[in-house]
N, C-alpha and C positions, 0 to 999 in steps of 0.2 A: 806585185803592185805595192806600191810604199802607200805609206799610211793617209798620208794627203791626199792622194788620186782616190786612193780608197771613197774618202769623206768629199770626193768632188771640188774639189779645190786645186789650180792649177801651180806646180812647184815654183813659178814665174813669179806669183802675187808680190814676196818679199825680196827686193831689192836689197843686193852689198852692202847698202849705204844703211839698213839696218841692225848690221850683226856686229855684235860687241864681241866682248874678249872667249875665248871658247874655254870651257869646264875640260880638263884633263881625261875625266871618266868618259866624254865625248868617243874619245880615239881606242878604249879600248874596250866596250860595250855596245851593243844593238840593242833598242827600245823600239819595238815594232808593236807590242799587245798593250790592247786596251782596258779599260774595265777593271779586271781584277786578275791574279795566278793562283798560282796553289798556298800562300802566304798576307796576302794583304788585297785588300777590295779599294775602289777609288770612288766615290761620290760626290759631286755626277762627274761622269769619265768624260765629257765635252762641256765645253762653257763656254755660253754666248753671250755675248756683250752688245744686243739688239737696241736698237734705236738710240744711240748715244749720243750724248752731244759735244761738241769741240770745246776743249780746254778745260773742262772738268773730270772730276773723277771719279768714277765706276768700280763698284767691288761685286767678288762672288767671294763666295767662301768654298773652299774642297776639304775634304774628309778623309785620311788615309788611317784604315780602320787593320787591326790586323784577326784577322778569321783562320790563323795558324793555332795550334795546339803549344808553342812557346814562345817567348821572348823575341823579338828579332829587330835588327837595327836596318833603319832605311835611312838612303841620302835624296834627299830633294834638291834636283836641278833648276832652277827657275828660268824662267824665257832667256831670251837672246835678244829680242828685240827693246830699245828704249820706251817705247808706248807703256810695256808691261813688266811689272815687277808684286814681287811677294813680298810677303812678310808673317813669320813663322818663330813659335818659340821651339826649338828642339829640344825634344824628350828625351833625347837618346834611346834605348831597348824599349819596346812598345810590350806593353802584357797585354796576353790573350783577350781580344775583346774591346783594347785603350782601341783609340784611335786618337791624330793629331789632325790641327785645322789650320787653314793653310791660307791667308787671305790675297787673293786676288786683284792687283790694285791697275788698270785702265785709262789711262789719260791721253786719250787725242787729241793730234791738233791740225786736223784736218779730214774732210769728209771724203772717205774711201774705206776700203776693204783690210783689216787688219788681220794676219794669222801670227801665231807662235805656237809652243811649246811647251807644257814642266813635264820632268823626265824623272821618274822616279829608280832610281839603281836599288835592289834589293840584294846585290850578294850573289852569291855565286850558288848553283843549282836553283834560280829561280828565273822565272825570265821578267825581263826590266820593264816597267808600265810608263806607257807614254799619253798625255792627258792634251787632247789637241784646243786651242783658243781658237775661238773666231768671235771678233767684231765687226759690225758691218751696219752701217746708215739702215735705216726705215721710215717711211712714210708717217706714220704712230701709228699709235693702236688702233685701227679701222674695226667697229664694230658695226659689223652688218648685221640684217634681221635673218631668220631662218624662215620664219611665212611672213608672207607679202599678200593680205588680202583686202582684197577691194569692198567687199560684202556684197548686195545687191544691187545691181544698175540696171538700168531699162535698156530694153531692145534700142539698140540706135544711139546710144548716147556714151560718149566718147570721155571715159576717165582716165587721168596719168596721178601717178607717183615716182617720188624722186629717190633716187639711192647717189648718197653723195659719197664721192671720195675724194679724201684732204690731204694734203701731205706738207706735215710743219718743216720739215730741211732742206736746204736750196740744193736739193737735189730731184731729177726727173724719173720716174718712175712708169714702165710701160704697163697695160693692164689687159686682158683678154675676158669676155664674156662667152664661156661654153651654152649653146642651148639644150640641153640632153633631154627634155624631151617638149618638144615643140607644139604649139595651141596655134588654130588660124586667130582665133580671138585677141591675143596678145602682141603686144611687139616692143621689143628693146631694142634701145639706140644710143651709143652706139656701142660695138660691141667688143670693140678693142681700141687700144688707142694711149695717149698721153699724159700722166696727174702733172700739174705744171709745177715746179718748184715753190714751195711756200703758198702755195694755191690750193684749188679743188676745180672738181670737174664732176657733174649730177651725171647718172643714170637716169635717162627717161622709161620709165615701162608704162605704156597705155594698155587700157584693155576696152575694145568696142565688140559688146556681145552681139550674135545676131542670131541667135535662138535662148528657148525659155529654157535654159541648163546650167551646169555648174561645169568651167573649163578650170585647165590645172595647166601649170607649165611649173618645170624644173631649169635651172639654170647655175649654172657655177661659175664663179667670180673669182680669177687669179691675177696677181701681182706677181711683177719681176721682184720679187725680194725675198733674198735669201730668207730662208725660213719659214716662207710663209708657206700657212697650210691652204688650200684652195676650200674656199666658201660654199655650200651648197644651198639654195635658195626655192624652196617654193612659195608659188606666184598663184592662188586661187582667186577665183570672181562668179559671180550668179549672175542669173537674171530672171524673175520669177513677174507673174503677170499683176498688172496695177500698181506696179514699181511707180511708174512717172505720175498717177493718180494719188495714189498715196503724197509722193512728194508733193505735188498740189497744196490738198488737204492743211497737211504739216504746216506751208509756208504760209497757208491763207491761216492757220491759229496762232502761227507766230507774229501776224503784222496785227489780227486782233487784238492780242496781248500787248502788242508794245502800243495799236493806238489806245489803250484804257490806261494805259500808264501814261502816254501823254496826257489825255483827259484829267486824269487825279494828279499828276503835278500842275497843270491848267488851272483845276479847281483850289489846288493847294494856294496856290500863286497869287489869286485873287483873292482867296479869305484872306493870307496876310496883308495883301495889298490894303483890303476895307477894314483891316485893324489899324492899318498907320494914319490911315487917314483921320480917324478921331484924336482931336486935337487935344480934349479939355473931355473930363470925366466927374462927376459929380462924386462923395464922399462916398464910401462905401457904407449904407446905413445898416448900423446892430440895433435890433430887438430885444428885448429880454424877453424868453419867453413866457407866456400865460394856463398858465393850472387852473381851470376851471370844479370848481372844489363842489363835493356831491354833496348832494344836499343827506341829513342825517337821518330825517323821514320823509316818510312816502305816503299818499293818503291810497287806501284801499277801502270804498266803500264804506266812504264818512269815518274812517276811523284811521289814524296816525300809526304807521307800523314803522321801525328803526329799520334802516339800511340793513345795519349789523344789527342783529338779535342774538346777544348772545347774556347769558346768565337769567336767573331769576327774575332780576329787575327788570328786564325787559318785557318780558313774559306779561309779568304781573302788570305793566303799564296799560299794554295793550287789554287784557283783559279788561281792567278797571273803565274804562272810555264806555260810554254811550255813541252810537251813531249820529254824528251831525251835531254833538255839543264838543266843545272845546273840552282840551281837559285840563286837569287842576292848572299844572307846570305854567298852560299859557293862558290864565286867566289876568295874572297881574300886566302881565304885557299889554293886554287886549285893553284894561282901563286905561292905562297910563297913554296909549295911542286914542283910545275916544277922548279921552280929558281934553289934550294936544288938541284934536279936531274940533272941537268946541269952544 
């Protein structure tokens, strides 16, 4: 079996109209092995050129590493076909360990299925490695979920979620939904079928439980497109008792909540309203404020004691006083006020 049929690719795909001038070494050498021989390893030994787009240009890079115990010279064939070409500095003799990088260059210019070829010749007692291309259209990067769960829903009551799939290049794409292992509770719709070019197209999965348990389904999700790996999808959902009570509850705290908040922007509303409304404000009146100053003595029982009592003098003041006569300090005050009053 030749190497293409090998990799599932029909010898048909590349049309005459794509092969250019043929390499010499063509006619006198077979490149049938992959990967690596007993002298040189290739990395990576296939190169995909997935989801591309027309009229621009796409690289990989390859690695041709030599894992011999010496020296050894390789010749790199590059495609055949115009879409693809390389570009490469040659090293000539590779030492144990070098390896060369080999860039990959891609330019479509139209939406279909690309294969070709680089052919690595190693010389004689080795066998010649042959590194196969494919490019080919995709839908994009479709990232599906791996669980799909619903959480708790009530007996009776009917939830769906969407699984969408898009596809950006004016190309159609068929799709298949495996159910591997199936729930009455569940249902996906539909389950094969069409992504339109440039379009999308939802997956419905509802789940209407009808006992107080936890159902589970598995389901796998494959695209016609090359490469693609096939999805696997679990799909969980409950139903536990006071489900629809609860949600109740919930809905009746949430309209509480939002009517207090219309209330307080309400009230918000009207305070500023009756601030606009004052036309005309009077001055804003300053005070200075007033210290009321303590008096220096205090009478206790006819007899004058200081606030502060502090030192001798004080002491000796209060001693010196009789009950209920004045003392010395405010006798001259006391005339000079009777004199006035007379």
């Amino acid at each position: 079996m030749s190497t293409r049929a090998a990799a599932g690719y029909p010898p048909s795909t590349v049309t005459s109209k794509d092969v250019v001038q043929r390499h010499p070494l063509l006619d006198k050498s077979t490149f049938n092995k992959l990967h690596r021989n007993n002298i040189i390893e290739i990395n990576p030994h296939i190169l995909h050129f997935g989801g591309f787009q027309i009229h621009k240009e796409h690289c990989h890079v390859l690695r041709i590493l030599n894992i011999a115990a010496a020296s050894k010279r390789v010749h790199v064939i590059g495609p055949s076909t115009p879409h693809f070409h390389i570009e490469h500095k040659c090293k000539g003799f590779l030492a144990p360990g070098m390896s060369e990088e080999i860039t990959v260059i891609f330019t479509p210019h139209e939406w279909r299925y690309h294969y070709d070829t680089i052919k690595v010749f190693c010389g004689e007692g080795s066998d010649n490695l042959l590194v196969p291309i494919h490019a080919y259209p995709s839908t994009n990067s479709i990232v599906l979920p791996r669980i799909i769960d619903f959480g708790s829903v009530a007996i009776g009551t009917e939830q769906a979620k969407v699984l969408p799939l898009s596809c950006k290049v004016p190309l159609h794409f068929e799709f298949k939904i495996l159910v591997l292992d199936a729930h009455p509770d569940f249902h996906v719709a539909p389950l094969e079928g069409v992504i339109p070019p440039d379009g999308a197209l939802n997956i419905v999965i509802k789940f209407l439980p009808s006992k107080h348990w936890t159902a589970r389904m598995e389901i796998q999700v494959n695209i016609a497109q090359f490469d693609f790996e096939p999805v696997q999808i679990t799909v969980v959902g409950s139903s536990a008792p006071n489900v629809a009570r609860n949600e109740l509850l919930q809905q009746h705290r949430a309209e509480l909540a939002a009517t207090a908040s219309v209330q307080d922007e309400e009230m918000l509303a009207t305070r500023m309203t009756s601030m606009r409304n004052v036309k005309e404000r009077g001055a804003v009146g300053v005070r200075m404020p007033t210290f009321v100053a303590d008096a220096p003595e205090r009478m206790v029982d006819g007899v004058l004691v200081p606030v502060a009592c502090e030192g001798q003098g004080a002491t000796n003041f209060v001693l010196n006083q009789t009950a209920g006569k004045r003392p010395f300090k405010d006798l001259v005050p006391f005339i000079r006020e009777s004199r006035e009053a007379a």
